[in-house]
C-alpha positions in Angstrom: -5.1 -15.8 -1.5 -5.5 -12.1 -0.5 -2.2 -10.5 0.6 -1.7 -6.8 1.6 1.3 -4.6 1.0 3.0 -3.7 4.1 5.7 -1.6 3.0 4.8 2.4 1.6 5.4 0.7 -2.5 5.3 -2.5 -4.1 6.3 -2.7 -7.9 4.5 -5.1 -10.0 6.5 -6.6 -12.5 5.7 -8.5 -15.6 8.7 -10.4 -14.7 9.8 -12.1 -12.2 13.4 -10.2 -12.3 14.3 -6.4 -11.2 17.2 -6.5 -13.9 14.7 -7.8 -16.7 15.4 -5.2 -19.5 11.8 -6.0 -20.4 9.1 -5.8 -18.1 10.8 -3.8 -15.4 7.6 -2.8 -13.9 4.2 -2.3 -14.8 2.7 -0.4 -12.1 2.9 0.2 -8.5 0.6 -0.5 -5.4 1.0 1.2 -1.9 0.8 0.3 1.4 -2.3 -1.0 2.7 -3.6 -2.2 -1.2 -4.7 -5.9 -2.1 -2.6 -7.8 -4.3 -4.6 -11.4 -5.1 -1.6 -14.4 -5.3 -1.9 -17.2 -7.2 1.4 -18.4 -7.4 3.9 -17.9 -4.5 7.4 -18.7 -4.4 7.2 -21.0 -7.4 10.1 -22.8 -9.6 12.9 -19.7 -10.2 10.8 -17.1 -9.0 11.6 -17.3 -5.0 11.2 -14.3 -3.4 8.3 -13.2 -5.9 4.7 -13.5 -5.8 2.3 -14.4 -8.7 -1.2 -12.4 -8.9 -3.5 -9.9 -10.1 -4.0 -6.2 -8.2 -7.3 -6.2 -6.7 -8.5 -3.1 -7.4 -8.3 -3.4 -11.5 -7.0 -6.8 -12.0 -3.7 -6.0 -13.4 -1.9 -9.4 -13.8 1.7 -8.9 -12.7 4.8 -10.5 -10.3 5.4 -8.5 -6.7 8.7 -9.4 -4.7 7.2 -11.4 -1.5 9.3 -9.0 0.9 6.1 -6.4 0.2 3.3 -8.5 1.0 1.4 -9.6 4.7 -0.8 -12.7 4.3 -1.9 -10.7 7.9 -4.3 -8.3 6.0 -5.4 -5.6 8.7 -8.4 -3.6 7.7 -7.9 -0.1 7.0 -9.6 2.6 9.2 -8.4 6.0 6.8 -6.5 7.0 3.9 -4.0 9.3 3.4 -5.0 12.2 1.5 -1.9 13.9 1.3 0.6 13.8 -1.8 2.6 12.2 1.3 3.0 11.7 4.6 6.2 11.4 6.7 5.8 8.5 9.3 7.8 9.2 12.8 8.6 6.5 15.3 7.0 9.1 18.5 4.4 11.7 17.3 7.0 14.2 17.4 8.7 15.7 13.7 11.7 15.7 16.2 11.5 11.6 16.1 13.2 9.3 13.5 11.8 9.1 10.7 10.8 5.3 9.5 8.9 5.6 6.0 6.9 8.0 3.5 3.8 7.3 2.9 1.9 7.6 -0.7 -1.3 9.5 -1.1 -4.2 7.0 -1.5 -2.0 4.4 1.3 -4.8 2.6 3.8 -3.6 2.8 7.0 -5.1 1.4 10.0 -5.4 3.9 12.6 -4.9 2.6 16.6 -4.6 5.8 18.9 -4.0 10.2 18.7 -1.9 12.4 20.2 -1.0 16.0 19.7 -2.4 16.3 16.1 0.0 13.0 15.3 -2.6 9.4 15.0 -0.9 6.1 15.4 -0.8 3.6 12.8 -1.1 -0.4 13.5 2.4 -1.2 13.6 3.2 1.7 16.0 4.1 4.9 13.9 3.1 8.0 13.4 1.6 10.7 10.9 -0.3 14.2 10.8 -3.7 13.7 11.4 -4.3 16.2 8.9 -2.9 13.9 6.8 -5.6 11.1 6.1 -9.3 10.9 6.4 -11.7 8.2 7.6 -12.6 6.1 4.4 -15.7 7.1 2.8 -15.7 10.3 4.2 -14.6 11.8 0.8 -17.1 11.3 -1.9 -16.1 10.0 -5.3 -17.2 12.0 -7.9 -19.3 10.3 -10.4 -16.7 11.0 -13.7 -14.4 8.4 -11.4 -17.2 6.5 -10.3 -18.0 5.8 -14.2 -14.6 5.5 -15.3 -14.1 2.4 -13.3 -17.4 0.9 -14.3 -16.0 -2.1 -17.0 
């Protein structure tokens, strides 16, 4: 089943266990990625996910706290190294996360040079870009081919 990552990072493990001296974590996904579960909440590992990363398959364990089974499609990404998100488009607001470059976002509305996200906060405009409005260069296109 196809979740999505709702928070700005999800670790993926190859161990169920933060404190595993081995297998701490293998990589990280951000907000907005794909992560494929096969196994959820199974045996000892409540709280963690079994599955693959759906952009290059990388088997691995996510804690359940990161993941939506309420997948919303992303509209842009964010193409900044990050990108503060407010509660009000205002830098004066609270902040409420930091989001990763390469995070899909779902944007739902604009206002002075802040968008909206689904969910109800808010980020630079200048931060992200409408997906597929960047083109991949072909080195990366050919270094994901299998």
């Amino acid at each position: 089943m196809k979740y999505q990552v709702s928070t700005p990072v999800a670790d993926v493990h190859g161990v169920p266990d933060k404190n595993a001296q081995r297998g701490k974590f293998e990589t990280q996904l951000v907000q907005g990625e794909i992560f494929i579960v096969t196994e959820e909440n199974a045996g000892e590992n409540k709280g963690w996910c079994k599955g693959t990363c759906a952009h290059d398959g990388y088997p691995g364990y996510v804690e359940s706290l990161h993941l939506t089974k309420h997948a919303v499609p992303a509209t842009h990404i964010v193409a900044a190294a990050r990108s503060h998100a407010y509660r009000d488009p205002s830098i004066k607001s609270p902040l409420i996360s930091t989001l990763s470059f390469g995070s899909l976002v779902n944007v739902t509305g604009a206002d002075q040079g802040f968008v909206q996200l689904n969910g109800g906060a808010w980020i630079f405009e200048k931060h992200i870009v409408p997906i597929g409005a960047v083109p991949v260069p072909e080195f990366i296109l050919g270094a994901e081919r299998p």
